[in-house]
C-alpha positions in Angstrom: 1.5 -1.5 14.3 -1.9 -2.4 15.1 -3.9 -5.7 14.6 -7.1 -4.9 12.3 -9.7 -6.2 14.2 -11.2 -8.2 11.3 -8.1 -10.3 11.6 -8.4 -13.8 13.1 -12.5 -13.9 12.0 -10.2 -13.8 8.3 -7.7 -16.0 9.0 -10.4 -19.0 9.8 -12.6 -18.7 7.5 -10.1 -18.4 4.7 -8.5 -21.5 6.2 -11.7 -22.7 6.3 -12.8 -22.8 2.9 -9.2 -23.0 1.2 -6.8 -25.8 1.2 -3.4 -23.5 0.3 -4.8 -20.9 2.9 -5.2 -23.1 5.4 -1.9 -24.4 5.1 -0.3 -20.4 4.7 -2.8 -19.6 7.8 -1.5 -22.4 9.8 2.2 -21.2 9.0 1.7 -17.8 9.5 0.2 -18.3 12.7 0.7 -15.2 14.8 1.9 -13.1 12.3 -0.7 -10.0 11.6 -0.7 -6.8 9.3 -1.3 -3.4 10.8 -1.0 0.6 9.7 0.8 3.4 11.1 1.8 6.8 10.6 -1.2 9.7 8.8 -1.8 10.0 5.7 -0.3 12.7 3.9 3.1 11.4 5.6 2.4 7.5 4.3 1.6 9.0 0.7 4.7 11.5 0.0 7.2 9.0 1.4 5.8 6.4 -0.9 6.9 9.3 -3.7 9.4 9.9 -2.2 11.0 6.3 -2.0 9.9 5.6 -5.7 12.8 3.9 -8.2 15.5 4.7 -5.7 17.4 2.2 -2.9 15.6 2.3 0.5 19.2 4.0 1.9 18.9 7.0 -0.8 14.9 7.4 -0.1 15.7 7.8 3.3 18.7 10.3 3.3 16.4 12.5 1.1 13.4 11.9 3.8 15.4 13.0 6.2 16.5 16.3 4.3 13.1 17.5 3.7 12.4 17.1 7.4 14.9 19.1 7.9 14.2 22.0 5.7 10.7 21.8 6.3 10.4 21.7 9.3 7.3 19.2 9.6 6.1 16.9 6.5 2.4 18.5 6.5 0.2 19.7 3.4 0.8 23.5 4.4 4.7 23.3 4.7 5.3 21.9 1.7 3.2 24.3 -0.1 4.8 27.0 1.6 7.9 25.7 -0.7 8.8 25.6 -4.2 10.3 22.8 -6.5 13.6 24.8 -6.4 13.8 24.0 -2.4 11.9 20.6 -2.5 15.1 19.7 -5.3 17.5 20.6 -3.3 16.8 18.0 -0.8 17.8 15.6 -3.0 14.0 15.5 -5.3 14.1 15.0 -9.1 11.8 18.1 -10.3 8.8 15.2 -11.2 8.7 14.1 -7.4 8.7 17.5 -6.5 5.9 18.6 -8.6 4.2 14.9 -7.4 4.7 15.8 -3.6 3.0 19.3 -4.6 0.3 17.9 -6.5 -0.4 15.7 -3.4 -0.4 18.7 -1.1 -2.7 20.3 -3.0 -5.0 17.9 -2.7 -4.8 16.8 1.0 -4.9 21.0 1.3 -7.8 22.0 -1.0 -10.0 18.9 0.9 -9.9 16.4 -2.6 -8.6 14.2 -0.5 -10.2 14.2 3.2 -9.4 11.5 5.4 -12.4 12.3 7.6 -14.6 11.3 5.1 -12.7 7.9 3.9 -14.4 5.4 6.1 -17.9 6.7 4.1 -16.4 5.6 0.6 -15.6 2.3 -0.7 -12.7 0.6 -2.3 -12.7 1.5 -6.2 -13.9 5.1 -5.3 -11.1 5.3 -3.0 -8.7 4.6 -5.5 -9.8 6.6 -7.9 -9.1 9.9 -6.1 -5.9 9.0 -5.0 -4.9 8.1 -8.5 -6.1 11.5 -9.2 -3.1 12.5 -7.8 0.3 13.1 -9.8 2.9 9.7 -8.7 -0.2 7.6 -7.5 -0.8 4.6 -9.7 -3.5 2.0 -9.0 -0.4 -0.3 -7.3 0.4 2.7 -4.8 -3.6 3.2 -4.1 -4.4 -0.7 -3.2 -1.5 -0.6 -1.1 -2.2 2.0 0.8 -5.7 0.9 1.4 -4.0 -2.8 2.6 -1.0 -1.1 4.8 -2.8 2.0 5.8 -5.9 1.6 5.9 -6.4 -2.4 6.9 -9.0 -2.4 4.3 -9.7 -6.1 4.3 -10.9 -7.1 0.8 -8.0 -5.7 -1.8 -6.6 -8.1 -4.5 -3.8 -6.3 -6.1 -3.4 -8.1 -9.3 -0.6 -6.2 -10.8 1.8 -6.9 -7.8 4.5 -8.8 -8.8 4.8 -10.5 -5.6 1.3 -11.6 -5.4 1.7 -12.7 -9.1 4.6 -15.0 -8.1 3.1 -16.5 -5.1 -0.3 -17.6 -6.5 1.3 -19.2 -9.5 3.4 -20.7 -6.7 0.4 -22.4 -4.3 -2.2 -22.5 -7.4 -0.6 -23.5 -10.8 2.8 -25.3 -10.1 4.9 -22.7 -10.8 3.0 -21.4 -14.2 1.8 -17.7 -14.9 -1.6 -17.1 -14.3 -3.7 -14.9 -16.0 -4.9 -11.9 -14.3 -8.6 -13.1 -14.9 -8.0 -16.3 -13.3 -6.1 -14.6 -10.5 -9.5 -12.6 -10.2 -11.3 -16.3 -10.3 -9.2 -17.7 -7.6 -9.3 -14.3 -5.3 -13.1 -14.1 -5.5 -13.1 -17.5 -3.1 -11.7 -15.3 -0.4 -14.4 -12.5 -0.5 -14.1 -10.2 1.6 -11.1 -10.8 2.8 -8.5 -10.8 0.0 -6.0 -8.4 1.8 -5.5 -10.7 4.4 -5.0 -13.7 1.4 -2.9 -11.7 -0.6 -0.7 -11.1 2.7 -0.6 -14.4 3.4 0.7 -15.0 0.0 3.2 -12.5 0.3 4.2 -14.1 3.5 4.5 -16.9 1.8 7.6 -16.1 -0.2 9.2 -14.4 2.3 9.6 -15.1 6.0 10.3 -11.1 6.9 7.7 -9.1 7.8 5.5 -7.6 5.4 5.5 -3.7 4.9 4.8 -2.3 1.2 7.7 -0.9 -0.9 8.1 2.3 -1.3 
């Protein structure tokens, strides 16, 4: 895990300029995001991980390692959804996990070029993939790539802890969620993890 170094420039001036932040900031103190891991590998065990327990995602993990060998673009195109299944995959993963090869293999998606393109463009070629959603995109961009100015609105953690620290409890809309996020330009990853942090005392690391 590495400390983006954007961090603690964040941290105050959010505190600065928000009461609940500075309160969260002041709590959290110490307490920092980071990435780790490439690409390709952070993408397909996000797939991979999708609507099944952490213990399942992990035994199946471990089985395509095994058969594969190394979890790279070429190897797993150098398979089929027969093989990828029998590590444990439901044929739509598998297809997904292709689909994602394909584009980390054919250049769609070149992480040499990412630090040229900005946030929304970003996300839309990853949701270009199969299995990507907007959700799996924005946190990849927060986890992966410490990009520092993401608001994911649909996250249901997010969702709970705003209507927590901003509205006593009661749902916000997602436009007034876009209201209150636009006082932390540009650094609404590091709010929204503060936020997160606020629910739960664990460190933060995105779902699979």
């Amino acid at each position: 895990m590495t400390t983006p170094p954007y961090w603690k420039q964040a941290s105050r001036e959010l505190a600065a300029r928000d009461e609940v932040m500075r309160r969260l900031v002041r709590r959290g103190d110490g307490l920092e995001l980071g990435s780790r891991g490439d690409a390709f590998t952070t993408l397909a065990r996000s797939m991979v991980g999708q609507q099944i327990s952490v213990k399942a995602a992990q035994t199946v993990w471990q089985r395509l390692i095994a058969d594969l060998g190394a979890m790279a673009p070429a190897a797993v195109l150098a398979a089929d959804i027969a093989r990828l299944r029998a590590c444990g995959l439901s044929g739509q993963k598998a297809g997904y996990i292709l689909d994602l090869a394909n584009h980390f293999a054919s250049g769609a998606l070149d992480p040499a070029h990412w630090h040229d393109v900005d946030d929304e463009t970003l996300i839309a070629q990853l949701t270009e993939v199969k299995g990507i959603g907007r959700w799996t995109a924005e946190m990849f961009l927060i986890f992966y790539l410490a990009r520092p100015d993401v608001l994911p609105i649909a996250d249901v953690g997010l969702q709970r802890a705003m209507r927590l620290q901003y509205n006593k409890g009661k749902p916000l809309t997602p436009a007034r969620m876009t209201r209150i996020g636009k006082t932390w330009a540009p650094w609404r990853s590091v709010a929204t993890w503060y936020l997160w942090r606020s629910l739960d005392a664990a460190p933060v690391t995105p779902e699979a």
